[in-house]
C-alpha positions in Angstrom: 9.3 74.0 13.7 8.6 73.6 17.4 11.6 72.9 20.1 10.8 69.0 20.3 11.0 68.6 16.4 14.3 70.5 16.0 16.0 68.8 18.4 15.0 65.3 16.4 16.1 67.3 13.6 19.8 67.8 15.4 19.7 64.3 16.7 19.2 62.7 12.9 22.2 65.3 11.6 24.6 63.9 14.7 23.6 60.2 14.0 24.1 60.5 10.1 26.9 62.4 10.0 29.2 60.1 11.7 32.0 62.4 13.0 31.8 66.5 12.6 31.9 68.0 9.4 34.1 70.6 9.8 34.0 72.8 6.7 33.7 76.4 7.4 33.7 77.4 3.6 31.1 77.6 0.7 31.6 74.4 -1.9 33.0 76.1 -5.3 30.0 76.6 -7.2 32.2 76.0 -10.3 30.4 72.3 -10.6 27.5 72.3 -9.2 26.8 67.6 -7.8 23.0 67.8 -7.2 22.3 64.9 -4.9 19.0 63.8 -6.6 16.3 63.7 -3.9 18.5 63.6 -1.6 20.6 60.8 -2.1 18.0 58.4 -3.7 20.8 55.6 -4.0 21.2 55.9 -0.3 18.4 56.9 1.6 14.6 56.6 1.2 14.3 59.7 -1.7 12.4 63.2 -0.6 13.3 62.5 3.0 14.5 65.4 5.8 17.5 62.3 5.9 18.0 61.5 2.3 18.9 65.6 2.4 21.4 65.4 5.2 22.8 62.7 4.1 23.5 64.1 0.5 25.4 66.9 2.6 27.6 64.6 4.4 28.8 63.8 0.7 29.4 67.5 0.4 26.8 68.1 -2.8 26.4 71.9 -3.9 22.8 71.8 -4.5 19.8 69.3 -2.9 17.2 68.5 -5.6 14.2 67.7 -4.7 10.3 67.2 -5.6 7.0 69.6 -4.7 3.7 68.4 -4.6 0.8 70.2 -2.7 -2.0 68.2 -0.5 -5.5 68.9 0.1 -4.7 71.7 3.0 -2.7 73.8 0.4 0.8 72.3 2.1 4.3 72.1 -0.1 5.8 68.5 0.7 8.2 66.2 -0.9 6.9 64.1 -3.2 8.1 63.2 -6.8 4.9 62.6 -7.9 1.6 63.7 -6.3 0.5 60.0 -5.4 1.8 57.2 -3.4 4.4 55.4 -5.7 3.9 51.3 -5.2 7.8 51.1 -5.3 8.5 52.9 -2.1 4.7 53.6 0.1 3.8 51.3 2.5 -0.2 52.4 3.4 -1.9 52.5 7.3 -1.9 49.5 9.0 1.1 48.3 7.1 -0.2 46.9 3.6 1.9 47.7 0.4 0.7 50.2 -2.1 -0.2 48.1 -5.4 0.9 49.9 -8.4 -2.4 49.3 -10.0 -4.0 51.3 -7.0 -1.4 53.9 -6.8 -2.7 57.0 -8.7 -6.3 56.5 -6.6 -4.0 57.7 -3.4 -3.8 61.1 -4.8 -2.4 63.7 -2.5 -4.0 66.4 -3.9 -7.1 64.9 -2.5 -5.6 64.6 1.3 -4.3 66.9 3.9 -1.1 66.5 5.5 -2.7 64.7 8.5 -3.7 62.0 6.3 -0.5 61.9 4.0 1.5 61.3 7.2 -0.4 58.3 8.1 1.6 56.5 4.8 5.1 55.4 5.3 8.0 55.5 2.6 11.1 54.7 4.4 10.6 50.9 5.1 9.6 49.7 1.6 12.9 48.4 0.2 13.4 50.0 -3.5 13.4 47.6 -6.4 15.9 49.6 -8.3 17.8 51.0 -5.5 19.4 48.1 -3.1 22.0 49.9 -1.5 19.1 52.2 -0.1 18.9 52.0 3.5 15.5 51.7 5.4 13.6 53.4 8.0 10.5 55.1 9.3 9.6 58.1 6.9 6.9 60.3 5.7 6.9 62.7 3.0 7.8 65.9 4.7 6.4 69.3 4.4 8.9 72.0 2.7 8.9 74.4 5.4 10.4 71.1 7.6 13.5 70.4 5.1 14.2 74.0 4.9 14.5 73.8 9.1 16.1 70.8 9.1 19.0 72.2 6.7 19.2 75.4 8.4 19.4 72.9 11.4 22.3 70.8 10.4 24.5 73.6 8.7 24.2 75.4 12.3 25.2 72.2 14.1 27.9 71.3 11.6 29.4 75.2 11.0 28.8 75.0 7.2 27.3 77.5 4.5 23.7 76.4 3.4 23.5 74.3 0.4 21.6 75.0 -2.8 18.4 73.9 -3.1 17.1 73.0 -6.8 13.4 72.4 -6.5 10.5 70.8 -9.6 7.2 71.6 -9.5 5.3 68.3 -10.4 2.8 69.7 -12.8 1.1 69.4 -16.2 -1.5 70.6 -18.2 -3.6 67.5 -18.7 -3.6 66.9 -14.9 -4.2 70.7 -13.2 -6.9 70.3 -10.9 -6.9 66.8 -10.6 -3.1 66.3 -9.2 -2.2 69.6 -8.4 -3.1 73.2 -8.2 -3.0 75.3 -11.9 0.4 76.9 -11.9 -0.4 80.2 -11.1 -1.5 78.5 -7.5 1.2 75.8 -7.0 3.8 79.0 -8.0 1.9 81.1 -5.3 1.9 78.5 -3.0 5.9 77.1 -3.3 7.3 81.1 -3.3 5.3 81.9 -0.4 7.1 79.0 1.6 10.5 80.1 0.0 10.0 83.8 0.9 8.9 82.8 4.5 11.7 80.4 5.0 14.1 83.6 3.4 15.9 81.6 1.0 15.0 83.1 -2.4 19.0 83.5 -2.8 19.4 79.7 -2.5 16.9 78.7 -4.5 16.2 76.9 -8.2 12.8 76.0 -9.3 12.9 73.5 -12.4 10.5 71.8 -13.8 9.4 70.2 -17.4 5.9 71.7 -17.5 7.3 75.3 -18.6 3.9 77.0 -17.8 5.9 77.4 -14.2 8.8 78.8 -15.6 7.6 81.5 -17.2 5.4 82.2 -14.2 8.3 82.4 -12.1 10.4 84.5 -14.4 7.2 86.7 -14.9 6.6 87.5 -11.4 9.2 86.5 -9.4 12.4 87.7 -11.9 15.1 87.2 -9.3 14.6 83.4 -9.0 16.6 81.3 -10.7 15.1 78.8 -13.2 16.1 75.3 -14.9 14.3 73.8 -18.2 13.9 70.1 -17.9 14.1 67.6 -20.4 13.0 64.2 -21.0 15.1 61.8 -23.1 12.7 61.0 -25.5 12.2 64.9 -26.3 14.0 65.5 -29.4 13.0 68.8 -30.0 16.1 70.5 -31.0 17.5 72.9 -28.2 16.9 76.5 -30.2 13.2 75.2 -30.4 13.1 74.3 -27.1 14.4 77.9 -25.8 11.8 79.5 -28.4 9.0 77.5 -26.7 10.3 78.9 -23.1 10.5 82.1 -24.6 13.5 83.5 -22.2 16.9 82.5 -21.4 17.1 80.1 -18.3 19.8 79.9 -15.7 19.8 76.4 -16.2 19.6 73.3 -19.0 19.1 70.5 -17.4 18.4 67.4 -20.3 18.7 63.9 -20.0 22.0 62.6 -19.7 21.5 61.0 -23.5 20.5 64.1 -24.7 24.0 65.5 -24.1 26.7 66.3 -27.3 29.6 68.2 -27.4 27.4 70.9 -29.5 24.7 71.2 -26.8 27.2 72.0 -24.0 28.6 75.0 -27.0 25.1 75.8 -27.5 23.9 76.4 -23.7 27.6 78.4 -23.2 27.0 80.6 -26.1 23.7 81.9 -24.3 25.6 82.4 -21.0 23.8 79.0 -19.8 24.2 76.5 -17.8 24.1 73.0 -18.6 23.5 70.3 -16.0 22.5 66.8 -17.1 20.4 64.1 -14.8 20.4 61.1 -13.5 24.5 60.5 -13.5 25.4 57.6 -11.3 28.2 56.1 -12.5 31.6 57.4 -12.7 32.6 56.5 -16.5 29.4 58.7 -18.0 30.2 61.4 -15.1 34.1 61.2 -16.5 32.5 61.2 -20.1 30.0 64.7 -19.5 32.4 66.9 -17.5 35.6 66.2 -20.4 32.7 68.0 -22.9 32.2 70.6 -20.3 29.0 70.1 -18.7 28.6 72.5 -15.4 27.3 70.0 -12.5 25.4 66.6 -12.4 22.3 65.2 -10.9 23.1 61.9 -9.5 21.6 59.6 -7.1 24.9 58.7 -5.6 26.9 61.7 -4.7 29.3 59.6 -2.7 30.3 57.9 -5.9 30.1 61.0 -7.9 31.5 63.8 -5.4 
């Protein structure tokens, strides 16, 4: 990051934090709140100030999205096109949903992603989410922007609890094969040196066992959609090792999954929690953190 960008990045940390945070110790990592990218409630999601924010709300762990353009380049993206619900394109027209897959950023270099906006587009689903200029930043940006704002504000680094956005019936078309987009994400972790902070998740467990093949010390979480119903033991013979993390559907959660996960020394973290009752409801039976789109409400 050169001196002109970090000092934009300090700027953005002063003007969203408000007043000073001044905490000088580690969150306990005994419950791990995952702002979901970012704080999608809040800010525009997979933004450099969806993250700060989230921290101002004192979250354990940022969760965020990794797609890769063109150039070979990590950004933030949830999935690897422009989404018509929040991208605005050049020149200021709104990205149709029928048109959205056809703005593939596999297909483009970072030059080009940067020309589409997705700060100003105001969220169907998410009113309280406040608007303003943003593009989808690169990786190695959040990472400095962080590092930034935990320098500025005297605070440990967060967490950071990252998906690869791949599958097998779109490799090469959306995104590298895994092998590459594993290659690719670690060598922006390892550059950034924060293999120690780090979580890669994802649903497509190709990348998971890539990760805990060749890269043992990282941390991993196995996603799951609510309409999987394929019974946990099943799911961890399909993985084929034991994962730091379960992260399910909120649905998918039972008193007998939490005892399941513990039994195996894991770690069971449900998504999307945003209201209080359900958040009340999944830590009485035990669960070990959230992933919620409104950490305020949750934290």
């Amino acid at each position: 990051m050169n001196k002109i960008a970090l000092i934009l990045v300090l700027l953005i940390a002063s003007c969203l934090a408000g007043k000073k945070n001044t905490m000088t110790k580690p969150i306990s990592s005994t419950f791990d709140v995952q702002g979901h990218r970012g704080c999608r409630g809040l800010m525009p999601e997979n933004t450099i100030a969806a993250m700060l924010k989230a921290m101002d709300f004192g979250v354990t762990t940022l969760e965020l999205d990794v797609s890769i353009t063109r150039d070979s380049i990590c950004i933030l993206s949830h999935e690897p096109f422009f989404n018509h619900e929040i991208s605005t394109k050049p020149g200021g027209a709104l990205v149709q949903e029928a048109e959205e897959k056809s703005l593939n950023i596999f297909t483009m270099d970072y030059a080009t992603v940067q020309t589409f906006d997705v700060g100003l587009r105001p969220h169907p689903r998410f009113p309280e989410q406040q608007k303003m200029a943003a593009q989808k930043p690169t990786l190695t940006a959040v990472f400095d922007a962080v590092k930034a704002y935990c320098t500025v504000h005297n605070r440990p680094m967060p967490f950071f609890n990252i998906e690869t956005k791949t599958l097998p019936e779109t490799d090469g078309i959306f995104h590298p094969e895994p092998n590459r987009f594993v290659r690719l994400l670690m060598a922006v972790i390892e550059k950034a040196k924060v293999e120690k902070l780090v979580m890669i998740q994802s649903f497509d467990f190709r990348t998971l066992k890539i990760i805990h093949e060749k890269y043992p010390a990282i941390e991993t979480a196995a996603l799951v959609e609510d309409f999987d119903k394929i019974p946990f033991a099943q799911q961890m013979e399909k993985l084929g090792f034991t994962p730091t993390v379960y992260s399910p559907a909120q649905e998918l959660v039972t008193p007998q999954l939490v005892k399941q996960c513990h039994e195996r020394g894991i770690k069971l973290i449900p998504w999307t929690v945003n209201d209080t009752a359900t958040a009340q409801k999944l830590k009485t039976m035990g669960v070990d953190g959230f992933i919620t789109d409104y950490p305020d409400r949750i934290r």
